[in-house]
C-alpha positions as CSV (number, residue, x, y, z in Angstrom):
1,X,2.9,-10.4,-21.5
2,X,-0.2,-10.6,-23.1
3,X,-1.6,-14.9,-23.3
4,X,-1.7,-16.0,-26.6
5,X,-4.7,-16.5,-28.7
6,X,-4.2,-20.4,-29.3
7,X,-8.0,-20.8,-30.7
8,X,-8.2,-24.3,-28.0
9,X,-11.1,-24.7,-26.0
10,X,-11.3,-27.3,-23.2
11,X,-14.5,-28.1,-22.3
12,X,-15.9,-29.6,-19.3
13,X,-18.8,-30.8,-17.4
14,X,-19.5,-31.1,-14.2
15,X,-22.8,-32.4,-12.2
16,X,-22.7,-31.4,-8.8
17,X,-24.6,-33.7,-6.6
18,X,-24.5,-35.3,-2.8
19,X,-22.9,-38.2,-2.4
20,X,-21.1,-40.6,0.1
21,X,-17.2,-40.8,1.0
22,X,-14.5,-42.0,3.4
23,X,-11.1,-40.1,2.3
24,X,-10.0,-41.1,5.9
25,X,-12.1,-43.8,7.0
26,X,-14.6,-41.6,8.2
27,X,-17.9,-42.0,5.9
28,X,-19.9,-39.0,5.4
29,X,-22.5,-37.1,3.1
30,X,-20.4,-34.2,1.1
31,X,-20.6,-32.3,-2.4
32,X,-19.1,-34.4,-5.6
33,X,-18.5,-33.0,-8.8
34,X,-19.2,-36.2,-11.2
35,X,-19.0,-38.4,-7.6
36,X,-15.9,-37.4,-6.9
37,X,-14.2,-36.3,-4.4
38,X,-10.6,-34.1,-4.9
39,X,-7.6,-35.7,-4.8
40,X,-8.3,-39.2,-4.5
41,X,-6.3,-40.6,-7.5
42,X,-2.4,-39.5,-7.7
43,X,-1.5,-37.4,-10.5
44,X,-4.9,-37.1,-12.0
45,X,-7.0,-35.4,-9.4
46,X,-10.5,-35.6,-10.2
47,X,-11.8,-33.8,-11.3
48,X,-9.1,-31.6,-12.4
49,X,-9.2,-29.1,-15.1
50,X,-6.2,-28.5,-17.6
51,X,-5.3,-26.0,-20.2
52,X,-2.1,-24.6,-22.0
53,X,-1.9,-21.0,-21.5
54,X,-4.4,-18.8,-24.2
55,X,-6.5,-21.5,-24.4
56,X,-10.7,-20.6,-23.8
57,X,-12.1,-23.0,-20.7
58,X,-15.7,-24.0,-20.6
59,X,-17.0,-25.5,-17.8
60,X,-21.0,-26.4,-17.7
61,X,-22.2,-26.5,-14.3
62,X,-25.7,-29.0,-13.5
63,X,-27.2,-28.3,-10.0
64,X,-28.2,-31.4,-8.6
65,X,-28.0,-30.9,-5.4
66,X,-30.6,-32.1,-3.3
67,X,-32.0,-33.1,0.0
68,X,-31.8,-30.4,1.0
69,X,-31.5,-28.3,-2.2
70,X,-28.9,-25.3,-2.5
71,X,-27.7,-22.5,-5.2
72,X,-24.3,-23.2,-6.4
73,X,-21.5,-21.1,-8.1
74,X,-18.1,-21.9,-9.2
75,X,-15.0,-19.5,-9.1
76,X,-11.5,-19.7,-10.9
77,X,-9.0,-18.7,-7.8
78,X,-6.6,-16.3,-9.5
79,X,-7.6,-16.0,-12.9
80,X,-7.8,-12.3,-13.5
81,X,-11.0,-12.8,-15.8
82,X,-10.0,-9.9,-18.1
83,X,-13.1,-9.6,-20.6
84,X,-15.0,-11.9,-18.3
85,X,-15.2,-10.1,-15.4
86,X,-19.1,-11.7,-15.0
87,X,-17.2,-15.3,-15.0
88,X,-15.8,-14.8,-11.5
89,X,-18.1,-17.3,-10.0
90,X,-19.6,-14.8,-7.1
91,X,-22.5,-14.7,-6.2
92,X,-23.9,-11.3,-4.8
93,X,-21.2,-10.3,-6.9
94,X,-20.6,-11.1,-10.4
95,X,-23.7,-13.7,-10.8
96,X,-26.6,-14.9,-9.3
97,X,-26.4,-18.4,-8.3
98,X,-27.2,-21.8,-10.6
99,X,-30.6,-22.9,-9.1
100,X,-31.4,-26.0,-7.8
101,X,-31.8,-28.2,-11.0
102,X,-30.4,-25.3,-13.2
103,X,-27.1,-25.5,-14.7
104,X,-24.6,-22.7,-16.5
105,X,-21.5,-23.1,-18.6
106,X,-18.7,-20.4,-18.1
107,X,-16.7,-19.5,-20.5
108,X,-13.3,-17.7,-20.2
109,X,-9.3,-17.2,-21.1
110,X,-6.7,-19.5,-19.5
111,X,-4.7,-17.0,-18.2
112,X,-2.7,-15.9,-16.2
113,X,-0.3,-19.8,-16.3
114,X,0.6,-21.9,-13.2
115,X,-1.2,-23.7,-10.2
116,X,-4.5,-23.1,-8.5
117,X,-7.6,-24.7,-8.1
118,X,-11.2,-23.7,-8.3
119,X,-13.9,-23.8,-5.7
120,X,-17.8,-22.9,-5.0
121,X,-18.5,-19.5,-3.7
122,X,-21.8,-20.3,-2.2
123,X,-22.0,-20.0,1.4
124,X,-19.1,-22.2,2.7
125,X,-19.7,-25.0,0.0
126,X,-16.6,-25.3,-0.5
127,X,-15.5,-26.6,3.0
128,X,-18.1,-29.7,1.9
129,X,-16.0,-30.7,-1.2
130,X,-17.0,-28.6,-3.7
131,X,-13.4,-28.2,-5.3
132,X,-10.8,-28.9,-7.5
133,X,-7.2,-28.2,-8.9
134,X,-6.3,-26.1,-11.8
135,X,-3.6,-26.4,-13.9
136,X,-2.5,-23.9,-16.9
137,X,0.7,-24.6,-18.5
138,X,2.8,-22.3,-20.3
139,X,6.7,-20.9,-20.4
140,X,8.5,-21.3,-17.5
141,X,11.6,-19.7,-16.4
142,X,12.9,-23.2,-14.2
143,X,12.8,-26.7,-16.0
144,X,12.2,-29.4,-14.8
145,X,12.5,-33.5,-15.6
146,X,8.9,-34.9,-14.0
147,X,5.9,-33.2,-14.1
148,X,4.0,-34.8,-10.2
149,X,1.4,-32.8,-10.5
150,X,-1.2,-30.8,-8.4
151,X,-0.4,-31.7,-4.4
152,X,-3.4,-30.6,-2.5
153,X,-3.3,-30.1,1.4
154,X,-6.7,-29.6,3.2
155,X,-8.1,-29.5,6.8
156,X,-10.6,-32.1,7.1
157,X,-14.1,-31.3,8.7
158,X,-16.9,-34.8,9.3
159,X,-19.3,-32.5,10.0
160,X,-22.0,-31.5,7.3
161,X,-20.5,-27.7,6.9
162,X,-23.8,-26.4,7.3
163,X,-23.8,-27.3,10.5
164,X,-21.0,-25.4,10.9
165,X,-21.6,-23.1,9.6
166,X,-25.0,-22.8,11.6
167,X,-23.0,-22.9,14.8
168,X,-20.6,-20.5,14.0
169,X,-23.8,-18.0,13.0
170,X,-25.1,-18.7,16.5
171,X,-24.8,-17.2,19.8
172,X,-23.3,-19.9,21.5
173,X,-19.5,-18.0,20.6
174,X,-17.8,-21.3,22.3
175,X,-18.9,-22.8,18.7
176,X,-17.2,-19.8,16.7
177,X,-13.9,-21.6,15.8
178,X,-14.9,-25.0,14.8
179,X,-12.0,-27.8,15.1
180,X,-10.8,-30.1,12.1
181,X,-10.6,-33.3,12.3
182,X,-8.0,-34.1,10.1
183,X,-5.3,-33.0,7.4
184,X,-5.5,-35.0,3.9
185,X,-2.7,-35.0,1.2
186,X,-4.6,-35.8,-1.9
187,X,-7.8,-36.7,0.0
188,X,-6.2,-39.4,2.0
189,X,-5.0,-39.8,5.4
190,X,-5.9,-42.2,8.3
191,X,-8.0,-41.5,10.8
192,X,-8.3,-43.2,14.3
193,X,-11.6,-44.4,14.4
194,X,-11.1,-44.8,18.3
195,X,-11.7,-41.1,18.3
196,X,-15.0,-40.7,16.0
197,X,-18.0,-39.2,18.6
198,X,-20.1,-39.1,15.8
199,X,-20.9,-42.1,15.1
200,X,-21.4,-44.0,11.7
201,X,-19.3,-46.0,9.9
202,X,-15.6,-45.5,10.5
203,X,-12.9,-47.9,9.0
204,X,-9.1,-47.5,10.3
205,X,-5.9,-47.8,7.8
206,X,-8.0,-46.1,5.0
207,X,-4.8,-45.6,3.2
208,X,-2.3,-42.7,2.5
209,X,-1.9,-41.5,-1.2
210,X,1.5,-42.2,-2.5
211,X,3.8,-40.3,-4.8
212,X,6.9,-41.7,-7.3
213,X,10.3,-40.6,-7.6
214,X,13.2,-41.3,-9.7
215,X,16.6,-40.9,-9.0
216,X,19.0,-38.4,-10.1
217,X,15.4,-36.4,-11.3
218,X,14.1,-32.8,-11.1
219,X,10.7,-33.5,-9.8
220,X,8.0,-30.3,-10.0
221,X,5.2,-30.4,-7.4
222,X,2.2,-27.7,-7.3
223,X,1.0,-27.3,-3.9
224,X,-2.2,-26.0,-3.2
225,X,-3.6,-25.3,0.5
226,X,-7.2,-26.3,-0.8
227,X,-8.3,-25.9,3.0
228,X,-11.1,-24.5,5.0
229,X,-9.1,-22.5,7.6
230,X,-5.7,-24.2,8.6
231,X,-2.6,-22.7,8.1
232,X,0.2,-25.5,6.3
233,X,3.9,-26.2,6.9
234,X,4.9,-28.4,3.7
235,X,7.8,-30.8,4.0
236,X,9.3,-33.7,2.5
237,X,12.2,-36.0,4.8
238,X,15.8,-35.8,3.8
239,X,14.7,-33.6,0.8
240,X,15.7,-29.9,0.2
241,X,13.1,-27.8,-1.8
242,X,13.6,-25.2,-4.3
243,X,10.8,-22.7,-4.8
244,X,9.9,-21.5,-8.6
245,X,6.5,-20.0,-8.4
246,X,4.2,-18.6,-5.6
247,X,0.5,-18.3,-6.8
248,X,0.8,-17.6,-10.3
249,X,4.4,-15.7,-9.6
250,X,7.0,-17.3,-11.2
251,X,10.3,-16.2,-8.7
252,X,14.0,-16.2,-8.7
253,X,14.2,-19.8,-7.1
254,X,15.5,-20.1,-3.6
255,X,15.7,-23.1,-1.2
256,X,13.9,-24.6,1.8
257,X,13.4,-27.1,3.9
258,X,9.1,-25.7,5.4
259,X,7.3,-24.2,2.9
260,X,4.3,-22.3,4.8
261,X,0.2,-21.9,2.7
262,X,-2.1,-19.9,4.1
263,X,-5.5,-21.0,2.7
264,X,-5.9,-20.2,-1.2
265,X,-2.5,-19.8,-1.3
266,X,-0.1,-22.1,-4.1
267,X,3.6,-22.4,-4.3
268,X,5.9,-24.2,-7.0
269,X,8.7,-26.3,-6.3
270,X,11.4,-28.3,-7.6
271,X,12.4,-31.7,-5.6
272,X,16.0,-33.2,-6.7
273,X,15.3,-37.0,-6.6
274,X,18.7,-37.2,-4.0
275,X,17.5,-40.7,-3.0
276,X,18.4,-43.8,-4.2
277,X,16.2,-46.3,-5.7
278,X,14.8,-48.0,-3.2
279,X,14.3,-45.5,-0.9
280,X,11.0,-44.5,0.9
281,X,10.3,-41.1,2.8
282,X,7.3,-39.5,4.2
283,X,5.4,-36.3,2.9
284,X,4.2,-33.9,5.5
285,X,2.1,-31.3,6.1
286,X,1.3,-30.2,9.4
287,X,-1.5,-27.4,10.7
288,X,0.4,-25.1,11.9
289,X,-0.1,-24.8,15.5
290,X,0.1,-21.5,17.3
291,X,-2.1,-18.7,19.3
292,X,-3.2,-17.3,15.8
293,X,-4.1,-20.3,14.5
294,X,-7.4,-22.4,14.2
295,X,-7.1,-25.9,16.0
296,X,-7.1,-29.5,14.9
297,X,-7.8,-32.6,16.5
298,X,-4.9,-34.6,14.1
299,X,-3.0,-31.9,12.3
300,X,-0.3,-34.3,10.6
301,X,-0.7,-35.1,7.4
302,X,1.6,-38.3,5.6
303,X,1.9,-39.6,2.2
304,X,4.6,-42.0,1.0
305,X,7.4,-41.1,-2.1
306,X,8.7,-44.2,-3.3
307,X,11.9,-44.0,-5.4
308,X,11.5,-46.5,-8.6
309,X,12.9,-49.5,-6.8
310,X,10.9,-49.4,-4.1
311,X,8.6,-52.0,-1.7
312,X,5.4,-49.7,-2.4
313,X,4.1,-51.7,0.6
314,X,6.6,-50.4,2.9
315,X,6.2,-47.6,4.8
316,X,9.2,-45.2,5.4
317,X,11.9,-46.2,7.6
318,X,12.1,-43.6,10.6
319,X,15.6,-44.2,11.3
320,X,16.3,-43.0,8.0
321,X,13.1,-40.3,7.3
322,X,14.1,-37.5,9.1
323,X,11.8,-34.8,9.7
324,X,12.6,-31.3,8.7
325,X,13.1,-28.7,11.3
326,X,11.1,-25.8,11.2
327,X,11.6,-22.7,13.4
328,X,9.5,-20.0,11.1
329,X,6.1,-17.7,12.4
330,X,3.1,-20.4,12.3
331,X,1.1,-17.2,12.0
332,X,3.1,-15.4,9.0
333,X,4.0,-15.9,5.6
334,X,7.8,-17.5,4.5
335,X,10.2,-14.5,3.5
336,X,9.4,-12.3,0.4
337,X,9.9,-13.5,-2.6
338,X,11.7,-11.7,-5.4
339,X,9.6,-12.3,-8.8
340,X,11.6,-13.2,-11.8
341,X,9.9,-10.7,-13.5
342,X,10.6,-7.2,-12.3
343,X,7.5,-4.7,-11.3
344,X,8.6,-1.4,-9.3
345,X,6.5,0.2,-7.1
346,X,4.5,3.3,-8.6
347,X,3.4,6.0,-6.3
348,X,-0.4,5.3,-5.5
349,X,-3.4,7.1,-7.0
350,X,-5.6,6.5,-4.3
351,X,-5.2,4.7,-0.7
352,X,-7.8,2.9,1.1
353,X,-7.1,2.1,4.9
354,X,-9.2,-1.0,6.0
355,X,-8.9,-2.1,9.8
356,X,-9.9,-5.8,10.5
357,X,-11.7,-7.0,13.3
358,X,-13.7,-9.5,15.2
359,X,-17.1,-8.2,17.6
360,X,-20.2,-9.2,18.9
361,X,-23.5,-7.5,17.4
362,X,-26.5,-6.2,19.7
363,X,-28.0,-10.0,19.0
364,X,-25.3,-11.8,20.1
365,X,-24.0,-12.8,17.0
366,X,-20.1,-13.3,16.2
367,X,-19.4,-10.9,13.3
368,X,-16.0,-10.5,11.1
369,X,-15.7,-6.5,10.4
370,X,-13.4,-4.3,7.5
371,X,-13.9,-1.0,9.1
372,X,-16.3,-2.1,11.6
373,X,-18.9,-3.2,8.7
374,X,-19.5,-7.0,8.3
375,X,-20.3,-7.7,4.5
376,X,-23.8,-9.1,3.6
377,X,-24.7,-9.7,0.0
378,X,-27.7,-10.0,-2.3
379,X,-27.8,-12.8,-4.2
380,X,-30.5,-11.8,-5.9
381,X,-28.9,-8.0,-7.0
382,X,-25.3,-9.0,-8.6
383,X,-23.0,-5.8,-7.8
384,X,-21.5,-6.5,-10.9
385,X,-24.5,-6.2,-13.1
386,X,-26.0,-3.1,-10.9
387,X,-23.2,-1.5,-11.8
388,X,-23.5,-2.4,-15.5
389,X,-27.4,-0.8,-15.1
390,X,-26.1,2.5,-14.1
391,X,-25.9,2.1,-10.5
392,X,-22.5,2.1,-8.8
393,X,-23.0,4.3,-5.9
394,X,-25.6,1.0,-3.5
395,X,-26.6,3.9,-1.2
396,X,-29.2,1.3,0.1
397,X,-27.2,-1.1,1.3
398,X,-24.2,0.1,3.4
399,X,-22.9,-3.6,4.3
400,X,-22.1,-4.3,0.9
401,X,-18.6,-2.9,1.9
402,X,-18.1,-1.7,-1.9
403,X,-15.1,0.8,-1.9
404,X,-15.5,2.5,-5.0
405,X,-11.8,3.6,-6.8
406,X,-13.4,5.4,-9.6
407,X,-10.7,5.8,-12.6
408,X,-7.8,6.0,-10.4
409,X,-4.8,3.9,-11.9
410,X,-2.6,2.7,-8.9
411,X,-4.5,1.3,-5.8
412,X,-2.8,0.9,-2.5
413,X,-4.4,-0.9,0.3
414,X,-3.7,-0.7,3.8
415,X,-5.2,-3.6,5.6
416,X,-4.4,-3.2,9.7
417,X,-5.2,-6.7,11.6
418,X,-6.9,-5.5,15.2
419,X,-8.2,-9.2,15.5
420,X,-5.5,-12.2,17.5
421,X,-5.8,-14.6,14.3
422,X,-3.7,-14.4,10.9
423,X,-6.3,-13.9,8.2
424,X,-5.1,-15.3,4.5
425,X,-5.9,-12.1,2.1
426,X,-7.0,-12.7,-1.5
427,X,-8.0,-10.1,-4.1
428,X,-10.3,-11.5,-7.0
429,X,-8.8,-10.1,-10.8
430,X,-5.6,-9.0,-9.8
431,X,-1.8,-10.2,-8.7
432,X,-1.1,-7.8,-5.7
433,X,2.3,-6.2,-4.9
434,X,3.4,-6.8,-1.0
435,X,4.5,-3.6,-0.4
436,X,5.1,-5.1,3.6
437,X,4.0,-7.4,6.2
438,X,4.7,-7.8,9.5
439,X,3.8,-7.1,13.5
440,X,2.0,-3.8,14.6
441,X,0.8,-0.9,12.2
442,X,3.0,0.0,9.4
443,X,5.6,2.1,9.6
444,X,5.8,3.1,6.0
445,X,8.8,1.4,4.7
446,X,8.4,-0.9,1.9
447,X,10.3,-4.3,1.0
448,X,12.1,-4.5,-2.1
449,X,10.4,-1.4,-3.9
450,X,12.2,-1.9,-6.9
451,X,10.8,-5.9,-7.3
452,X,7.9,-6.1,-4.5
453,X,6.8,-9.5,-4.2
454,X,3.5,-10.5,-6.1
455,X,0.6,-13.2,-5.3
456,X,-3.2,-13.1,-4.9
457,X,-3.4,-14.3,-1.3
458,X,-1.0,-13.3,1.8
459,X,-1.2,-14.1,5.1
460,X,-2.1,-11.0,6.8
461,X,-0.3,-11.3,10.3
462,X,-2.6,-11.3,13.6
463,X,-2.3,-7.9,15.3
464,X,-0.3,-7.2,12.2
465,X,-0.4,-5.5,8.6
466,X,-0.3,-6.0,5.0
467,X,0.0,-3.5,2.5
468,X,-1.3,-4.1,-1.2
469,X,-0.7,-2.5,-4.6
470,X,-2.0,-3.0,-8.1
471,X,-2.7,-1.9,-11.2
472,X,-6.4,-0.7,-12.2
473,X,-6.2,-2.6,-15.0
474,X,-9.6,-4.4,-15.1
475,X,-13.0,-2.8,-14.7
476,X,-15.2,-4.7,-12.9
477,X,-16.3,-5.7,-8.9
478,X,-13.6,-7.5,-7.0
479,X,-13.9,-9.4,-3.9
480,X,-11.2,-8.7,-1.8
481,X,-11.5,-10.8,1.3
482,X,-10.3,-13.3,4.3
483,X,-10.4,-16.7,2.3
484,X,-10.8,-18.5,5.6
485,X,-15.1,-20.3,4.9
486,X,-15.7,-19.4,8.6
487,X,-14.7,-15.8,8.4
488,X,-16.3,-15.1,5.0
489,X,-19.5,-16.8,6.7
490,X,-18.5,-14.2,9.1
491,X,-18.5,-11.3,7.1
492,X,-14.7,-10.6,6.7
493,X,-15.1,-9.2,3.3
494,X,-15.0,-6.2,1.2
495,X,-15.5,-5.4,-2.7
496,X,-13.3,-3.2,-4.8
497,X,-15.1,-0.9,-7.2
498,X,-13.0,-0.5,-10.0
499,X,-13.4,1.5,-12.8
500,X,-17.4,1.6,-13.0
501,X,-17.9,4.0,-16.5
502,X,-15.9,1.2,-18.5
503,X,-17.9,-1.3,-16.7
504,X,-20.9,0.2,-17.8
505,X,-19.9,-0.6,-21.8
506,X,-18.8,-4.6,-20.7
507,X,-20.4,-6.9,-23.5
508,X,-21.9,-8.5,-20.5
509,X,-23.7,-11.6,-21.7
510,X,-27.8,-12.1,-21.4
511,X,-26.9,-15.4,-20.1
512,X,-26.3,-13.7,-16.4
513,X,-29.3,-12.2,-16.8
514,X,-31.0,-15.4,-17.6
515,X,-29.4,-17.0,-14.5
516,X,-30.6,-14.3,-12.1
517,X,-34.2,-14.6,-13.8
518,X,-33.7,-18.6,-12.9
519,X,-32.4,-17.4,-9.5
520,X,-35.5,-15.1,-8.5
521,X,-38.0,-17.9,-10.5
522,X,-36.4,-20.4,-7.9
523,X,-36.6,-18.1,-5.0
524,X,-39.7,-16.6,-5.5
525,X,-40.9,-20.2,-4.9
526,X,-38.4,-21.3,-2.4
527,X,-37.2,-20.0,1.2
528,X,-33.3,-20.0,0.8
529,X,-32.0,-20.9,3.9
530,X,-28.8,-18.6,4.1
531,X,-27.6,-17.8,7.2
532,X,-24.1,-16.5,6.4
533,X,-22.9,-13.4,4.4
534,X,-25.6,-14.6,1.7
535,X,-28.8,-13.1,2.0
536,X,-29.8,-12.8,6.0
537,X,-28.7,-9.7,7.1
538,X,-28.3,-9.6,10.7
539,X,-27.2,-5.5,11.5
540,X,-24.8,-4.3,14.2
541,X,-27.8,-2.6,16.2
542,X,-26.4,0.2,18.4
543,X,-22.9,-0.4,17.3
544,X,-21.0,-3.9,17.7
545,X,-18.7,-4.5,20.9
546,X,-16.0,-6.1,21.7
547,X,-15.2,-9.5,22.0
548,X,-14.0,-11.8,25.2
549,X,-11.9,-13.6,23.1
550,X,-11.4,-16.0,26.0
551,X,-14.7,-17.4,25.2
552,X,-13.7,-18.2,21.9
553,X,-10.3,-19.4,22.8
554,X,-8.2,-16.5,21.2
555,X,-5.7,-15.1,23.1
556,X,-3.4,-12.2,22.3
557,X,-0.7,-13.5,19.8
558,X,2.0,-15.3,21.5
559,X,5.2,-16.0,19.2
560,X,4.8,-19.9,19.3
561,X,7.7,-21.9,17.6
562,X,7.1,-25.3,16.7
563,X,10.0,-27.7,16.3
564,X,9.0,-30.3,13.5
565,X,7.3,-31.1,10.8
């Protein structure tokens, strides 16, 4: 169903600066949009971005990032950008970064309608703070009584992410998996401070964010896994579940107890306020904790839901706040889901096998391969607007990792996981069909081919597979890519080609053209310092080899089980 043309247009705009914050106690130097952080206030997230479905959403972006300065981009997580493919916020990709002191206002269609969030593209930015949630409203196909809003669940780094970033870019490969500190709920959680070895100013009991519920009420809350790398096991004491949407999927609505997030990944659910009013539980969410996994140092997260009555004071009694058991895969996705609105599977035009892996180049260097090629971009040479010039075959630059689908109509991906860590798999412009996922190669079979389940990001199984369809619906350059910050740093990353004569007649505005003639103003001036899949390209010399994943504490997958959350 096509959005409607409501004639609305929600303007915002943001100032992206450096400032100082303590979600947990912890103070530290991060990214703000408008000096603030995400999450921080219940129900209005700030900042948070809102639109009804059709309606146009301008955001202006101001660089004021300093000391040291840095490009910036912004990108919509899920929003297909049809007729503004050159609003998908990628640099290298659809745009040249906002300069230092530069700014940029996107422009683009509300649609498709659900929960996400939006974050910076640039380098792992995003892992700094440089996010925020997303809400479009529209029909729904499950009601609801209380709107709670956006619940956001990230991994918590007090590092600068730089700094992570430059010791995951090393050659020190004991540094490749960097360890969270801690899990936030709406930007809050405590932290012992007995445990900081950085030093600064640390306060304990920061707080927790808290949540309201009403008795004998249907209570809707939009959770987003807003992390860095950390898989998430949702759950809420005493309280069943009912799932309505996964990413922008509406679903026939089944219950749980665990909901499971890979990174990027959103799901929908409905919470029957079975309490009575006085009543107090705890929230979780809890890093999932497994061989495929990336470790934490306090993987719990806690917030409070106090029914109307309620001592907001009090915290929940754990006599009576039972936590959920949970006996799923850390390292997989929940069960399929069936999509209330009914796709079959078409037989493929084209099929692209893609193997994912983890080496070691000829410098030493940790690299993230798709078919044994780590992606490095060009910030200065948008593939996007290359392609728009004429050129979509980039014979000069192999690690580009553009697969080019030409005209065909049905794409079918086969992604093979030869690395001992689950990988959360998004694809910019497009909801995917999961044909299947699982252990091992795949066999060929598909899952429900009649109604295949549909999302933008799936958890793509260590040592495992996923298998992808969709519809070549939307001409443009689509990153398609591990939305762990570390691994795209790394170079786990590939770009769909799709349909490059109709993106040659786009109505592609002069104002990307502007920005990359701000970009190469700024950098002809300026050494960027981008070490990750930015600009430095560091080639695979002689071939890459393979890793001692002892070193980097992987291990071949073992089929942990965890018993709560």
């Amino acid at each position: 169903m096509d959005a409607p043309d409501t004639g609305v247009v929600r303007s915002y705009d943001f100032t992206v600066a450096r400032g100082t914050v303590a979600p947990d106690g912890f103070e530290k130097t991060t990214l703000l949009i408008n000096g603030q952080f995400p999450g921080v206030r219940l129900r209005y997230q700030s900042p948070m971005i809102e639109a009804n479905w059709g309606d146009t959403i301008q955001v202006t972006v101001n660089n004021k990032i300093e000391n040291p300065e840095e490009g910036t981009t912004l990108h919509w997580h899920g929003l297909m950008q049809q007729n503004s493919q050159w609003e998908d916020g990628v640099p290298a990709v659809s745009q040249c970064p906002i300069a230092p002191g530069g700014s940029f206002t996107y422009s683009f269609r509300a649609t498709p309608h659900g929960s996400t969030w939006y974050h910076s593209h640039y380098s792992s930015q995003y892992a700094g703070g440089l996010w925020g949630p997303l809400v479009i409203y529209g029909p729904e196909t499950s009601s609801h009584d209380i709107d709670v809003g956006p619940v956001l669940l990230t991994d918590y780094f007090h590092r600068d992410y730089f700094d992570i970033v430059k010791d995951i870019e090393g050659t020190d490969l004991s540094k490749a998996r960097p360890v969270s500190d801690n899990n936030l709920i709406n930007g809050k959680m405590n932290f012992d401070c007995s445990s900081n070895t950085l030093g600064g100013t640390c306060v304990n009991d920061a707080g927790l964010s808290k949540f309201n519920f009403t008795s004998g009420k249907s209570h809707r809350l939009r959770l987003v896994n807003a992390g860095v790398q950390g898989i998430q096991k949702f759950s809420i004491d005493n309280h069943t579940m009912t799932v309505i949407a996964n990413d922008f999927i509406q679903v026939d609505p089944y219950n749980v107890t665990v909901v499971t997030l890979g990174v990027g990944q959103r799901t929908d659910v409905i919470v029957q306020g079975t309490g009575h009013s006085g009543d107090v539980y705890w929230m979780r969410s809890l890093l999932a904790q497994g061989a495929c996994t990336e470790p934490a140092n306090q993987p719990l997260a806690l917030a409070a839901i106090y029914y109307q009555n309620a001592n907001t004071s009090a915290s929940p009694n754990p006599k009576t706040s039972i936590a959920q058991t949970d006996t799923t895969d850390p390292c997989t996705n929940d069960g399929m889901a069936v999509p209330a609105y009914a796709i079959p599977v078409a037989d493929p035009s084209t099929t692209i096998n893609m193997a994912v892996n983890v080496s070691v180049n000829a410098t030493g260097h940790l690299i993230w391969t798709v078919n044994e090629s780590s992606f490095r971009g060009n910030y200065n040479n948008p593939l996007l607007l290359l392609t728009k010039n004429g050129n979509d075959s980039y014979p000069f630059d192999p690690e580009w990792n553009v697969y080019n689908v030409g005209s065909n109509q049905t794409i079918r991906v086969v992604v093979e996981n030869q690395s001992p860590t689950s990988h959360p798999w998004h694809l910019h412009g497009h909801e995917m069909q999961v044909l299947s996922s699982g252990d091992g190669p795949w066999d060929g079979s598909i899952t429900n081919a009649n109604n295949p389940q549909r999302r933008d990001v799936q958890i793509l199984p260590a040592y495992g597979h996923n298998v992808f369809q969709w519809s070549s619906d939307n001409p443009g350059v689509w990153p398609f890519h591990c939305h762990i910050a570390w691994h795209i740093s790394g170079g786990l990353y590939a770009n769909i080609l799709e349909r490059p004569n109709d993106i040659k007649n786009l109505a592609i505005p002069s104002s990307s053209s502007d920005l990359c003639k701000s970009w190469a103003t700024y950098t002809g001036a300026n050494v960027v310092d981008q070490i990750d899949s930015g600009l430095k390209v560091r080639g695979v010399a002689n071939g890459p080899k393979l890793v001692d994943l002892d070193i980097i504490g992987m291990k071949k997958r073992e089929h942990a089980r965890q018993g709560t959350v």
